[in-house]
N, C-alpha and C positions, 0 to 999 in steps of 0.2 A: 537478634539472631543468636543461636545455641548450636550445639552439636546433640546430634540425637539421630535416630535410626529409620533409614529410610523405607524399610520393611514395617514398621511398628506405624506408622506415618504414612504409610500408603504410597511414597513415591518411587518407589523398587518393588520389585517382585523376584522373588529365587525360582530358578526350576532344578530340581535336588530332586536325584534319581536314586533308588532304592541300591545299594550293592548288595543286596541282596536278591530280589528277582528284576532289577531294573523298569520298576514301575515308578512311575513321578508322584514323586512326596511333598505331602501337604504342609504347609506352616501350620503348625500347634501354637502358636504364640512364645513366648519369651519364659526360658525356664524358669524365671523366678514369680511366674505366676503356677506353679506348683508346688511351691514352700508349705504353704497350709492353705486351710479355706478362704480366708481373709486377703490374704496375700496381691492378688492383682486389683486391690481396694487401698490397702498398704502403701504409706509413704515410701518411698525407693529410696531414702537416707537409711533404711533399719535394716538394708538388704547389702547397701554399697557403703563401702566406707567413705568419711566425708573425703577426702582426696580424689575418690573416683570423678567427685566433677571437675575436677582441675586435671585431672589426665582421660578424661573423655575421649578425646581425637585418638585415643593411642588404645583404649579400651574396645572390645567389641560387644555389643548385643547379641547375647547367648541366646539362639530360636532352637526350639525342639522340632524337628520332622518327622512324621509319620507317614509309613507306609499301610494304605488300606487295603493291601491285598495280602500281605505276606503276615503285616503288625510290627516289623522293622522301627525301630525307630533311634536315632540320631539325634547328638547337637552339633549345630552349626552358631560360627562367629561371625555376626555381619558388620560389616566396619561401618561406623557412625559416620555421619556428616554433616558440616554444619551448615546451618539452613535458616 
């Protein structure tokens, strides 16, 4: 068992509302698969510092949201879980 992210993982879902025109926003997946091209193919050691897996439970998974009406878009922190 680990800690890791129940949105990334499939076993949560957010419903994240636009503050903008309050239309419900989609998950874009996890910012750090925008760093470059490569990037959500990318070891996640070259992104997090090696500590981050030792303070995981206290770290969140940073998700980008997008609004498809307005182009709004947001990050949100989803707190990890171990599983």
């Amino acid at each position: 068992m680990e800690y890791g992210c129940p949105l990334c993982n499939g076993i949560a879902g957010v419903n994240e509302r636009c503050s903008s025109c309050g239309q419900l926003m989609r998950d874009a997946g996890m910012v750090e698969d925008y760093y470059g091209p490569y990037s959500p193919y990318d070891n996640m050691d070259r992104y997090e510092p090696p500590l981050f897996w030792e303070l995981a439970d206290r770290m969140p998974c940073v998700h980008l949201f997008s609004c498809s009406k307005c182009g709004y878009d947001k990050r949100v922190g989803i707190q990890r879980a171990f599983f």
